[in-house]
C-alpha positions in Angstrom: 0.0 0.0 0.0 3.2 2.8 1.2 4.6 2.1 -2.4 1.1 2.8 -4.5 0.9 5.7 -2.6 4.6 6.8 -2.5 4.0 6.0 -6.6 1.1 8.4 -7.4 2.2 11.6 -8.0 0.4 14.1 -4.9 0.1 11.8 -2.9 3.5 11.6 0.1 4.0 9.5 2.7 3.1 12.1 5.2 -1.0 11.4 4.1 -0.6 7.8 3.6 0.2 7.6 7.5 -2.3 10.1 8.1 -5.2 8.1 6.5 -3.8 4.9 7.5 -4.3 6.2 11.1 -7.6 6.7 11.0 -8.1 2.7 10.2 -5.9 1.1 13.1 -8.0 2.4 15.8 -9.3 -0.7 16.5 -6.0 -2.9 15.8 -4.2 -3.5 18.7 -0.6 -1.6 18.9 1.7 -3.7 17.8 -0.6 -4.5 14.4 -0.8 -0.6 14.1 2.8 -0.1 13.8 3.5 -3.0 11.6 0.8 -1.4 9.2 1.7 2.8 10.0 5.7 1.5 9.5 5.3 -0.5 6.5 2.8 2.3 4.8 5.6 5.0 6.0 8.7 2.8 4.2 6.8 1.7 1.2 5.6 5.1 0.6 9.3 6.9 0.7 10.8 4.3 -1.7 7.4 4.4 -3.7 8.1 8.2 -5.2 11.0 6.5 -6.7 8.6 5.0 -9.4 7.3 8.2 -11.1 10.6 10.0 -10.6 12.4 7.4 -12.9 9.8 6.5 -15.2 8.0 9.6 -16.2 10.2 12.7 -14.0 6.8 13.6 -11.9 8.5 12.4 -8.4 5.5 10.8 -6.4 6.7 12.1 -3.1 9.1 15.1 -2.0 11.6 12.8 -1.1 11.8 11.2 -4.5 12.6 15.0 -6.3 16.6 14.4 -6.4 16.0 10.7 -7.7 14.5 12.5 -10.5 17.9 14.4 -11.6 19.7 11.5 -13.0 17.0 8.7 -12.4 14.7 9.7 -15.4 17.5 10.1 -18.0 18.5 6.3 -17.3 15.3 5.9 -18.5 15.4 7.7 -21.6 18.9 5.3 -22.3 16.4 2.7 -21.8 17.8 1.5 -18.3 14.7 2.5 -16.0 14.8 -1.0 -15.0 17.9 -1.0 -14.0 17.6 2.1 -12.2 14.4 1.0 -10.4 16.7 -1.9 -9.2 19.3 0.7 -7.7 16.6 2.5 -5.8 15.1 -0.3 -4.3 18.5 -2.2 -3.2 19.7 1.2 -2.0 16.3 1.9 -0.2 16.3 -1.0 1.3 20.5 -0.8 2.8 19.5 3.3 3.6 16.6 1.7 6.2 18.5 -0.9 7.7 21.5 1.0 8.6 19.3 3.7 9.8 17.6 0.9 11.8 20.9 0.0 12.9 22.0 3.3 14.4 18.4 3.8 15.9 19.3 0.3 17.8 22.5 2.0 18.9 21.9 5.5 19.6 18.2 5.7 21.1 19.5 4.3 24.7 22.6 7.0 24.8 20.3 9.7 23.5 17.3 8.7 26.1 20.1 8.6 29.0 21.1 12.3 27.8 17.8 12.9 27.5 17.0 12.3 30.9 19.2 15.0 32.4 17.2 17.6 30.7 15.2 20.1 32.5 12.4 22.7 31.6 14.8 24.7 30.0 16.4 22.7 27.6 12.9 20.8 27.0 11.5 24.4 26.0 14.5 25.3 23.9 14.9 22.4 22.1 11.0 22.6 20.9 12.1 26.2 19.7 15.0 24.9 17.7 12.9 22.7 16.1 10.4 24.9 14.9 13.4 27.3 14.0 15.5 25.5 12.5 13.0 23.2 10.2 11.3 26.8 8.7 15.2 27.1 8.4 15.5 24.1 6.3 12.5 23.8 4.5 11.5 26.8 3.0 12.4 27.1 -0.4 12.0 30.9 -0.7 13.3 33.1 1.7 14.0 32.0 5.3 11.6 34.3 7.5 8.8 32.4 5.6 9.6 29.4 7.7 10.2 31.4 10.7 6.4 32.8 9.9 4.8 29.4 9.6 6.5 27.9 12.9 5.1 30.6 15.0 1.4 30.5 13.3 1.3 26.8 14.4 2.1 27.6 17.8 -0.8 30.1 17.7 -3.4 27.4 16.6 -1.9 25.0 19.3 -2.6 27.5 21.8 -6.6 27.5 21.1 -8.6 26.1 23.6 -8.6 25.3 27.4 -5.2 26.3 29.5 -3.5 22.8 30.0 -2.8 24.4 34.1 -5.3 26.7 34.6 -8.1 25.7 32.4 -9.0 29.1 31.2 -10.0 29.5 27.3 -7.7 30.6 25.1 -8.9 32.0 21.4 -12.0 29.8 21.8 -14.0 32.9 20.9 -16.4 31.5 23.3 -17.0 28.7 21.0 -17.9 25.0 23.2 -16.2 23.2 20.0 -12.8 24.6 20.7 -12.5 24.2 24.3 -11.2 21.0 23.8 -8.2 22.6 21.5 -7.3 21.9 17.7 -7.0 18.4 17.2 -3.8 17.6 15.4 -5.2 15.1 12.7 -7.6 17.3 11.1 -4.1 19.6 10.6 -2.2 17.3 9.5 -4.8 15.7 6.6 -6.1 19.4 5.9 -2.5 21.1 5.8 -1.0 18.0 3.6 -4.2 16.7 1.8 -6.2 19.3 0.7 -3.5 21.5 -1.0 -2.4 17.9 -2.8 -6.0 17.8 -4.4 -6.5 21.3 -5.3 -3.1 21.7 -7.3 -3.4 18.2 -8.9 -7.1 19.2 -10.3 -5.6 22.3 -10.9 -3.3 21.0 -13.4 -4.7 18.3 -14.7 -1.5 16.2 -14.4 -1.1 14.1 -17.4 1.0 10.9 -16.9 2.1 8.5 -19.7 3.8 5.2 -20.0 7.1 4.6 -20.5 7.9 3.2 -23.8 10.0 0.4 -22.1 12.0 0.4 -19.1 14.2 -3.2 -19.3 14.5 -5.4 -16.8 14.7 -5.0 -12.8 17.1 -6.5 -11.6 19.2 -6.1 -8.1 23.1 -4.4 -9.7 25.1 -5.4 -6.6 28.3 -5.1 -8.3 27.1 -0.8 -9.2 26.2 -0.9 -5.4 29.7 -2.3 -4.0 31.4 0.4 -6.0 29.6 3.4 -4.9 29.6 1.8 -1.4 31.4 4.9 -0.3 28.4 7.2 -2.0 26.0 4.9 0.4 27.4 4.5 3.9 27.7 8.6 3.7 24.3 9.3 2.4 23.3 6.8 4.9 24.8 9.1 8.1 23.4 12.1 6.2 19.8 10.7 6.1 20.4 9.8 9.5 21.8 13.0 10.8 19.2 14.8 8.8 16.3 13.1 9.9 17.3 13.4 13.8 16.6 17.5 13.3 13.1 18.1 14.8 10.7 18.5 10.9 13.6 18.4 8.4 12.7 15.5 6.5 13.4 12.9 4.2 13.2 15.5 1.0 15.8 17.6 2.8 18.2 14.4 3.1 17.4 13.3 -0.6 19.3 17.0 -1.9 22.0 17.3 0.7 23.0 13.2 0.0 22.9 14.5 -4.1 24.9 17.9 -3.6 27.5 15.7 -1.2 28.0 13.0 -3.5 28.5 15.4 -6.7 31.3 17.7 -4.7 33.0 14.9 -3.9 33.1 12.3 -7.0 35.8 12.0 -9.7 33.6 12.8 -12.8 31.3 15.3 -10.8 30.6 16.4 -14.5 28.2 12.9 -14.6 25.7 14.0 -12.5 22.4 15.2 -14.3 22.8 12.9 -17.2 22.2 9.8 -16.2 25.0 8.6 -13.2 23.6 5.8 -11.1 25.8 7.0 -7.9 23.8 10.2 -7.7 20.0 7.8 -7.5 21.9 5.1 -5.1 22.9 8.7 -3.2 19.7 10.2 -2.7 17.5 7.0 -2.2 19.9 5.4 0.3 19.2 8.8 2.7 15.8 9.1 1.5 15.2 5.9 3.5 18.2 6.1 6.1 16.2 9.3 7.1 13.5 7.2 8.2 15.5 5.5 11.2 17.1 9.1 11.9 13.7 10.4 12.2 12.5 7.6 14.7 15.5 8.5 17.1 14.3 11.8 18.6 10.1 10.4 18.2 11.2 7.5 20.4 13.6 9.3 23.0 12.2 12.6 23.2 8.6 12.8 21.9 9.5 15.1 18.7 9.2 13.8 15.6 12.3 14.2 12.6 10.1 14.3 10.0 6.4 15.1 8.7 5.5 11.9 8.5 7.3 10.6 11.9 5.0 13.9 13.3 1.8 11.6 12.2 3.3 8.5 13.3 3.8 10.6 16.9 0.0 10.9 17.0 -0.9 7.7 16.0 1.3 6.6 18.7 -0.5 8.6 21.2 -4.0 7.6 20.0 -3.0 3.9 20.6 -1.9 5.2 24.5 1.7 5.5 23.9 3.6 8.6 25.0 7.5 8.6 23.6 9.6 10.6 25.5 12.5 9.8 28.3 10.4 7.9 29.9 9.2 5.3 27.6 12.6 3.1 28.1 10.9 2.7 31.2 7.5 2.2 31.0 7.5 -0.2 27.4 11.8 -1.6 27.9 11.3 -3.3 24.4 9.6 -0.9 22.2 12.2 1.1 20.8 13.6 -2.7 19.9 10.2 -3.6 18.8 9.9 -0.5 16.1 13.6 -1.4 15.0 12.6 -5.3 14.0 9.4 -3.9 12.4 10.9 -1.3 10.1 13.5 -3.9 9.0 10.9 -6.4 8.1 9.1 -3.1 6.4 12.4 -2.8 4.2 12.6 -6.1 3.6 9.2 -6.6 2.7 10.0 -3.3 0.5 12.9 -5.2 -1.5 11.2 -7.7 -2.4 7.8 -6.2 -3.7 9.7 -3.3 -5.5 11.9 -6.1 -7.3 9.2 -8.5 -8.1 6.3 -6.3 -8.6 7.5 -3.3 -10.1 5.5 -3.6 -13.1 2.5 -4.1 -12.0 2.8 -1.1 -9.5 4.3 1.1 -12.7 0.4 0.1 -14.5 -1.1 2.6 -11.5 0.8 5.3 -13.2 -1.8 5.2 -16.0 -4.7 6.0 -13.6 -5.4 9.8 -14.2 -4.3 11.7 -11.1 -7.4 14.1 -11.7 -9.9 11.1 -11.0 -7.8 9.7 -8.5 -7.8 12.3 -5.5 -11.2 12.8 -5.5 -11.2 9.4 -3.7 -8.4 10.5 -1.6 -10.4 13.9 -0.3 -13.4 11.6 0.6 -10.5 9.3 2.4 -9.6 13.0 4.1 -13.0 13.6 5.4 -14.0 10.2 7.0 -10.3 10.0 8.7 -11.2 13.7 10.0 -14.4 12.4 11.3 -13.4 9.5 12.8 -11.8 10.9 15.3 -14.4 10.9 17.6 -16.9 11.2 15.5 -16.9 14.8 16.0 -18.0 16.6 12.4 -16.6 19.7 13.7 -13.0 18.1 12.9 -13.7 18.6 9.2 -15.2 22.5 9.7 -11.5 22.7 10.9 -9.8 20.8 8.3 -11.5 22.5 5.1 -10.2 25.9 6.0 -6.8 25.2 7.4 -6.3 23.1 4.0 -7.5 26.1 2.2 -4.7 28.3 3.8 -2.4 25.8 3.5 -3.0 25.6 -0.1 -2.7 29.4 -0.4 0.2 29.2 2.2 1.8 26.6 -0.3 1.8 29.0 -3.3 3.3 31.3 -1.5 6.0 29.3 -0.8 5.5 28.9 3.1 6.8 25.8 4.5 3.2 24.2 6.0 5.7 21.4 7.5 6.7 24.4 10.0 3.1 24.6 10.9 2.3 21.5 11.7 5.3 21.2 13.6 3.9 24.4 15.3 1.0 22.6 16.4 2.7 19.3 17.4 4.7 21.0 20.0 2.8 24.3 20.7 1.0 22.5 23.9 4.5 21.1 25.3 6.3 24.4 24.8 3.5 26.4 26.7 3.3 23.8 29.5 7.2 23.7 30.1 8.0 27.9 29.1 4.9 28.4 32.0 5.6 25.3 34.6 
């Protein structure tokens, strides 16, 4: 399912998680993260697919795949550039698994020691520094968007001394903004209107070859790989950066530092191993400060956070010691989740590359419906979805503008903990 949606263009892994959430409320935990995990690594290697085949990248991430990806294509050697991606995918989210495993207990240790202050200023920081990151425009947009989040997180009842906030005596908002309707309004809704928009039109490649695993390509570029990998991870441990963010820096590095930097753009597989390895490495990077300190390392890790929390899991310091084996738990399942990756994206890559022919247009239709019943399922409160139409809306006209609605979300995420530590 992660790789259909990671492989239509508009839609990101950021709303397959959201949707996905809204269906594991009655699983029990542990069948919730094998399906939220799998959705979340299918759908980052999944953007892969249009990148190469037709240059439309399916998700953020996938953009830099698109720089040499799609003209190994037009040579006639998608398939064997679809068989780059997914080996490299599937090495970028096991090592990042790997240094999850290692780092999460020294990071939860350090994170112990901290106190109100340093809780408070590391939810600025990242606020700051992912409107730093991810605007492409000018900088101060992100540094706009961060604060405006924090504004909607501080509608509704104080968390100390229950008095409203910005409730504009309104029963509906005593209760605060719920953080799903944001997230499927602020990522969803902009998705359909620009697709329908447009009018994307996709078409078939002519042929593509075979797909086939090239481990020889990978043991030579195995320099290009391990470093993407630690910039993926590195990456994805800043609070909202994300894997998109990884997938350029891992393409810039790799260029500056290769013999024939000249290759790059026109077809070298060592720039798609690059960016797909810390595409998917960014995925464990992302997990580390979720698990240890509650604060997610990327959009989609910021829906995974609440999907944790519906399910009555809290990560932070303390959940080393009230779940000991979940952080070990999460590593096993996203390595089964890359596995299972592997081995789909070599064996049914053509059948997932027939989706491509569906018409985007007709497509997210379905998905806004999908939007709207995983708004009102939470709770079953219709008032969710008078609050996700209009913050889509502005986040659609916030998009065009070129303000980084990642920043905004992360806003709301960790509005209510910055108010109750900055005040307590």
């Amino acid at each position: 399912m992660g790789i259909i949606f990671g492989a239509l263009p508009g839609l990101t892994a950021t709303l397959g998680v959201a949707l996905l959430t809204t269906l594991t409320y009655g699983m029990s935990l542990n069948t919730a993260l094998i399906a939220l995990l799998g959705m979340y690594v299918g759908a980052i290697y999944g953007g892969s697919y249009p990148a190469i085949l037709i240059n439309i990248p399916g998700t953020a991430a996938a953009a830099a795949t698109a720089m040499d990806g799609f003209l190994l294509t037009k040579k006639g050697e998608g398939g064997r550039a679809l068989g780059l991606t997914t080996t490299a995918s599937f090495i970028g989210t096991t090592l990042g698994m790997i240094v999850l495993v290692l780092a999460a207990p020294l990071i939860t240790e350090m994170a112990l020691q901290f106190t109100s202050y340093e809780l408070f200023l590391l939810t600025i920081f990242g606020i700051v520094i992912s409107g730093t990151l991810t605007s492409s425009d000018l900088v101060y947009k992100g540094w706009i968007a961060g604060p405006l989040g924090l504004v909607l997180a501080c509608i509704g009842r104080d968390r100390l001394q229950f008095y409203p906030h910005l409730t504009f005596d309104m029963p509906e908002l005593d209760g605060g903004i719920e953080v799903v309707p944001v997230l499927i309004g602020a990522f969803g809704i902009p998705q359909i209107i620009k697709v329908l928009r447009n009018r994307l039109k996709m078409t078939r490649p002519k042929s593509f070859g075979r797909i086939l695993p090239e481990f020889g390509t990978v043991v030579r570029n195995i320099k290009h790989i391990i470093r993407s990998a630690m910039i993926g991870v590195g990456i994805g441990s800043v609070s909202g950066v994300g894997e998109d963010i990884a997938g350029w820096v891992s393409y810039g590095t790799a260029k500056n530092t290769s013999k024939h930097p000249e290759r790059f753009g026109k077809g070298e597989p060592a720039g798609v191993l690059s960016t797909e390895t810390a595409n998917n490495a960014c995925i464990g990077g992302a997990l580390i400060p979720l698990l240890t300190l509650g604060i997610q390392g990327s959009p989609p890790a910021a829906m995974l956070l609440g999907a944790l929390m519906l399910h009555g899991v809290t990560p932070g310091p303390m959940i080393c010691l009230e779940k000991p084996t979940f952080s070990v738990e999460v590593c096993a399942i996203l390595f089964l989740a890359s596995l299972a990756m592997w081995i789909n994206g070599i064996f049914l890559a053509r059948q997932v590359v027939k989706l491509l022919l569906i018409p985007t247009a007709v497509f997210l239709p379905v998905v806004g419906v999908l939007c709207v019943l995983g708004s009102y399922a939470l709770g079953l409160n219709i008032f969710n979805l008078y609050l996700m139409v209009p913050i889509g809306i502005v986040a659609y006209f916030l998009t065009e503008m070129k303000y980084p609605i990642a920043s905004l979300v992360i806003g709301v995420i960790l509005g209510p903990m910055a108010d109750e530590i900055f005040r307590g």
